[in-house]
C-alpha positions as CSV (number, residue, x, y, z in Angstrom):
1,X,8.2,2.3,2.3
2,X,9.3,2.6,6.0
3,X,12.2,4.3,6.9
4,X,14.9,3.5,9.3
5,X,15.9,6.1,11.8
6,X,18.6,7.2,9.1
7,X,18.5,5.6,5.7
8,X,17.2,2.6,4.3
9,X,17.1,1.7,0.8
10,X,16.9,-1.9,-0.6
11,X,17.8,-0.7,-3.7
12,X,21.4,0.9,-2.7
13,X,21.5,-2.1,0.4
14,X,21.3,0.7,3.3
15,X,20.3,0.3,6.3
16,X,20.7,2.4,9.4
17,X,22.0,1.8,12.8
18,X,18.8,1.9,15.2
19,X,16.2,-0.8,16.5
20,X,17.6,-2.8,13.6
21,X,16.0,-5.5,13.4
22,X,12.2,-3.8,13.9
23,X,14.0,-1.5,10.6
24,X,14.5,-4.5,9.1
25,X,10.9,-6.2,9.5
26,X,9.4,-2.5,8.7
27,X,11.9,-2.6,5.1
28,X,11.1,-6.8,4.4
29,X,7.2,-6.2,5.0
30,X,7.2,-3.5,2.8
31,X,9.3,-5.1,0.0
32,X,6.4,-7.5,0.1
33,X,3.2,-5.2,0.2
34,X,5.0,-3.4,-2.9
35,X,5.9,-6.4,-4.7
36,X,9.7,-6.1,-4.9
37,X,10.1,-10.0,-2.9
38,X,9.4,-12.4,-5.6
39,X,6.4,-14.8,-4.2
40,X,7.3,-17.3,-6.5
41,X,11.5,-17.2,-5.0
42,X,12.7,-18.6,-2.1
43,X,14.9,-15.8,-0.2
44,X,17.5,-16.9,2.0
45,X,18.8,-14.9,5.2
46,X,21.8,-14.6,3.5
47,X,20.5,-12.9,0.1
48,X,18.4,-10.9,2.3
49,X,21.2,-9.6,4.6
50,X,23.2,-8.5,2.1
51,X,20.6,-6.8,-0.2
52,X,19.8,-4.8,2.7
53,X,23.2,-4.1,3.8
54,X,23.1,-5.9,7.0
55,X,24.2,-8.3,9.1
56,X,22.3,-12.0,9.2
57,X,21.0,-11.7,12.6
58,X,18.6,-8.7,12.8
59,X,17.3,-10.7,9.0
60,X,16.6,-13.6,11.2
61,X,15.0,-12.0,13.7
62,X,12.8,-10.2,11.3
63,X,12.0,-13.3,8.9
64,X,10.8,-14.9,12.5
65,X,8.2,-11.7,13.1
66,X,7.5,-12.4,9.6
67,X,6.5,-15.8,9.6
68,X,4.7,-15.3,13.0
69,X,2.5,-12.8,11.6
70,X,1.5,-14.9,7.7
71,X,3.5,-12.9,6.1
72,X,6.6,-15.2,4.9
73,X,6.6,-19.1,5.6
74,X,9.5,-21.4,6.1
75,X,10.3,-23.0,3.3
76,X,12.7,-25.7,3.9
77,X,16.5,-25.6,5.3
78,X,17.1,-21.6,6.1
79,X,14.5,-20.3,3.2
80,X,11.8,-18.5,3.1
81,X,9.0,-17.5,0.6
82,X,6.4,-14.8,0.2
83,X,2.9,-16.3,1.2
84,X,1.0,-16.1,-1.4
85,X,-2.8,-14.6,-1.3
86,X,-5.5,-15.6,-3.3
87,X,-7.7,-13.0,-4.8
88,X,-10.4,-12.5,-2.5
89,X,-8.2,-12.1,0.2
90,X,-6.6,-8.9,-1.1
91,X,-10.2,-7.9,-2.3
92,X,-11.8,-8.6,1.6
93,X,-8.4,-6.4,2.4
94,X,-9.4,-3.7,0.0
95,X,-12.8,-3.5,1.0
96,X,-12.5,-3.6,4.7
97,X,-9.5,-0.8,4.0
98,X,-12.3,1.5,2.1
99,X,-14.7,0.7,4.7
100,X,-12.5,1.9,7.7
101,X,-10.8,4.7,6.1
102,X,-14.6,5.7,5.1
103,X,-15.7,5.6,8.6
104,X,-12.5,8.2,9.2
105,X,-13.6,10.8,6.9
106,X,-17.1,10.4,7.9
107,X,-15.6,11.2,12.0
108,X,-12.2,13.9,10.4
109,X,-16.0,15.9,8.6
110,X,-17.9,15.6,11.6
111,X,-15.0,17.5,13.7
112,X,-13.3,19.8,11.0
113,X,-9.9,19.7,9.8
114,X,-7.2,21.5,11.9
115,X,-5.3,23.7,10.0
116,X,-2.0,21.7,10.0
117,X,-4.4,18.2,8.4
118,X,-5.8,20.9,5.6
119,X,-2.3,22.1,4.9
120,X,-0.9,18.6,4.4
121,X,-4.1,17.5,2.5
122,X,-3.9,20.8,0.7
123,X,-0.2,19.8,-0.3
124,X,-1.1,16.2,-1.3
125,X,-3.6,17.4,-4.1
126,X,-1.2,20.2,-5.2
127,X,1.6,17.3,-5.5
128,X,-1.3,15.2,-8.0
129,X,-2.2,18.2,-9.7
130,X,1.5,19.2,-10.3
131,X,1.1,15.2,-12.1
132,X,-1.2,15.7,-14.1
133,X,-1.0,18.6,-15.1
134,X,-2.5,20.3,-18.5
135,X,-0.4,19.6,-21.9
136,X,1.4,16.3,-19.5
137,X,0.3,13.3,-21.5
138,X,3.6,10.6,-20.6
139,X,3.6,8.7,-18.0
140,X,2.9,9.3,-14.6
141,X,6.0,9.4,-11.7
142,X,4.5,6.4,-10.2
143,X,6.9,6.5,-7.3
144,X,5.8,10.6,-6.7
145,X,1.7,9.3,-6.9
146,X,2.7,6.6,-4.3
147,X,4.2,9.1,-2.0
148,X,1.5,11.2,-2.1
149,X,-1.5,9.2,-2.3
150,X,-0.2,7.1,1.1
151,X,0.6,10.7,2.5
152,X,-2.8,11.8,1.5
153,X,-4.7,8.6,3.3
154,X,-2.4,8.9,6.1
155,X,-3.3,12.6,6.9
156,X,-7.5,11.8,7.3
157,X,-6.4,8.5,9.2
158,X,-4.6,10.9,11.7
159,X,-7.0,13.4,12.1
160,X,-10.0,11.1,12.7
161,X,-8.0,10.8,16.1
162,X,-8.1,7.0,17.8
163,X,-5.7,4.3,18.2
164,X,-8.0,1.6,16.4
165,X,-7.6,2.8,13.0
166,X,-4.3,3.1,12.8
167,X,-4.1,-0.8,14.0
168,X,-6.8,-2.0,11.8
169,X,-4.4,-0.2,8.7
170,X,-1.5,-1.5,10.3
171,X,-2.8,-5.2,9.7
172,X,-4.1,-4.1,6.4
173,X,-0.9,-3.1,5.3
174,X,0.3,-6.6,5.6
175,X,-1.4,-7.5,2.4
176,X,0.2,-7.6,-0.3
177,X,-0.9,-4.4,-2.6
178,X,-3.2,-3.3,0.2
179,X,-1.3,-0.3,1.4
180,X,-1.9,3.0,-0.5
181,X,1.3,3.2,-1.3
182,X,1.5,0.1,-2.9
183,X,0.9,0.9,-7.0
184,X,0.4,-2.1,-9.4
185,X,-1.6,-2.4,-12.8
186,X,-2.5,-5.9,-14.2
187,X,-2.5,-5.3,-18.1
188,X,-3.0,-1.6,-18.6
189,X,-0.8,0.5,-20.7
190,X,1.1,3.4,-19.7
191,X,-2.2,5.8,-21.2
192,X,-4.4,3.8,-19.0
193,X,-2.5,4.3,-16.1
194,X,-2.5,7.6,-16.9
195,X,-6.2,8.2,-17.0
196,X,-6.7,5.6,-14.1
197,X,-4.2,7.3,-11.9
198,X,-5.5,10.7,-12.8
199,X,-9.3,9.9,-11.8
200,X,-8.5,8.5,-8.7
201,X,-6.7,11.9,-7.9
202,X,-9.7,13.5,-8.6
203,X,-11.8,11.3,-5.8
204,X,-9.2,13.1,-3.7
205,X,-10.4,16.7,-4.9
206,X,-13.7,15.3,-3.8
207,X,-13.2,13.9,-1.1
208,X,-11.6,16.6,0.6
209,X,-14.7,18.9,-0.5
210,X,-17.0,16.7,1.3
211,X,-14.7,17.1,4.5
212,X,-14.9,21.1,4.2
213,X,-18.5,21.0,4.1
214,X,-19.1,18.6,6.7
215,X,-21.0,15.8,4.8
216,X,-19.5,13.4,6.6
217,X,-22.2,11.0,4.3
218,X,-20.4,11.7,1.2
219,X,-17.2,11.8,2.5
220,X,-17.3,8.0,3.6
221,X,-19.3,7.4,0.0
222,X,-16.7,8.8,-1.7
223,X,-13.7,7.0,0.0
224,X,-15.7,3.6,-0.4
225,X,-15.4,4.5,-3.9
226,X,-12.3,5.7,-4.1
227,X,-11.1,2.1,-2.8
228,X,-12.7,0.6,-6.2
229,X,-9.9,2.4,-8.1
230,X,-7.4,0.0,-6.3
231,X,-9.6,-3.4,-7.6
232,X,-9.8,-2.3,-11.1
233,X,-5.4,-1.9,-11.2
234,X,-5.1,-5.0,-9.8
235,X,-7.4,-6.6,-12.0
236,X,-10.1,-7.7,-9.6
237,X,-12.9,-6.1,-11.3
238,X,-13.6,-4.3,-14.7
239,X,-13.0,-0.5,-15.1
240,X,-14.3,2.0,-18.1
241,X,-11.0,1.6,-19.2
242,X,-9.5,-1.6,-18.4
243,X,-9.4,-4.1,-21.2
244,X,-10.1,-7.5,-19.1
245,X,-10.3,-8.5,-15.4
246,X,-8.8,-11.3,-13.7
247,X,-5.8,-11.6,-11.5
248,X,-2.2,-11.4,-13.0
249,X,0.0,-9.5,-10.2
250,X,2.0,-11.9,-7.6
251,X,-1.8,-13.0,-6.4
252,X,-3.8,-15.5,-6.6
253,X,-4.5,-19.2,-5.5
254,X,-2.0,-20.8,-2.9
255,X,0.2,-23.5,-4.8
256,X,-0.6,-27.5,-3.3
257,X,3.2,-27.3,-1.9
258,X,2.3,-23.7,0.2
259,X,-1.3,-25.0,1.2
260,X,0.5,-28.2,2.4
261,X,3.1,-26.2,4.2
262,X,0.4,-24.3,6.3
């Protein structure tokens, strides 16, 4: 989740001095791409102010940005909802996410890693193997794989170098559970998470590989791939171990009321 200059945490309702209300927008925005804002509640700028520990106006101001980008919509007096996204939007999201961040290990194999990229990349699949490690069978710090998987894409973004794919993420980001480190599972158990989670680290083990040999070809094959993983926990398609497909997170068709209120 973004951070404030200082702290921010909608959990303990902190939130730091600073550009507050762009802190604010950064904190709502992600609420929403990790699915802790209710799409099917209507938040006032009250509730919100004082869940984040702030005043109303820096909540209004953000809700505004919000609404301007499709994020949130008005929803009558001083509410506001979550829009909701159907299914193939998130999975159009997904794949032009995989597509892009493809495209940027194909360009981060082409010019080698610097040594300060392979160190953080080098710490990211320390972190997952630390996770999974041998004789480990509960289940998995989800919070500790979020952290390191959206340091982990982050790191190759950087280092393909260029502006545009850090905007085309930005907007990415917007939707909900298309940000790395957005982590949701429709109807798996904690074992299946487990083994889901696991492989997916793996594609990281691999994909990393292919950048230190400069096959920038299997580097982008492997990160198209590696966006797949993200479909089958959410339920968009079927995976070795996932029981049935179909959407059952906080996605899925636009109510009549919402549609009408576009």
């Amino acid at each position: 989740m973004s951070q404030p200059s200082e702290t921010s945490s909608p959990e303990t309702g902190e939130v730091a001095t600073g550009t507050r209300q762009q802190q604010v927008a950064d904190t709502l925005r992600d609420m929403i791409v990790t699915g802790q804002l209710d799409p099917d509640c209507k938040h006032s700028e009250a509730a919100l102010a004082k869940r984040l520990g702030v005043s109303r106006t820096p909540v209004r101001h953000a809700l505004a940005v919000l609404v301007e980008e499709g994020v949130m919509r008005r929803a009558g007096g001083r509410g506001y909802v979550v829009r909701r996204y159907e299914a193939s939007d998130v999975a159009v999201a997904l794949e032009i996410r995989s597509a892009v961040e493809g495209l940027a290990a194909r360009s981060v194999a082409r010019i080698g890693l610097t040594p300060e990229t392979a160190a953080t990349l080098d710490a990211c699949l320390a972190e997952g193997d630390a996770l999974f490690a041998p004789g480990e069978t509960g289940p998995v710090d989800e919070a500790r794989y979020s952290q390191m998987n959206a340091a982990f894409h982050e790191a190759i973004a950087k280092a393909a170098g260029g502006s545009l794919f850090g905007e085309v993420r930005a907007v990415l980001d917007r939707v909900p559970f298309g940000a790395p480190s957005a982590i949701r599972f429709h109807r798996m158990d904690p074992a299946e998470r487990r083994l889901h989670l696991h492989h997916a680290h793996l594609q990281h083990h691999y994909i990393v590989a292919a950048i230190r040999d400069r096959d920038g070809a299997r580097a982008e094959g492997l990160f198209r791939e590696h966006g797949e993983m993200v479909k089958v926990s959410l339920g968009l398609t079927r995976g070795p171990w996932h029981r049935e497909a179909g959407p059952g997170l906080p996605i899925g068709p636009s109510s009549p009321e919402e549609t009408a209120g576009d």
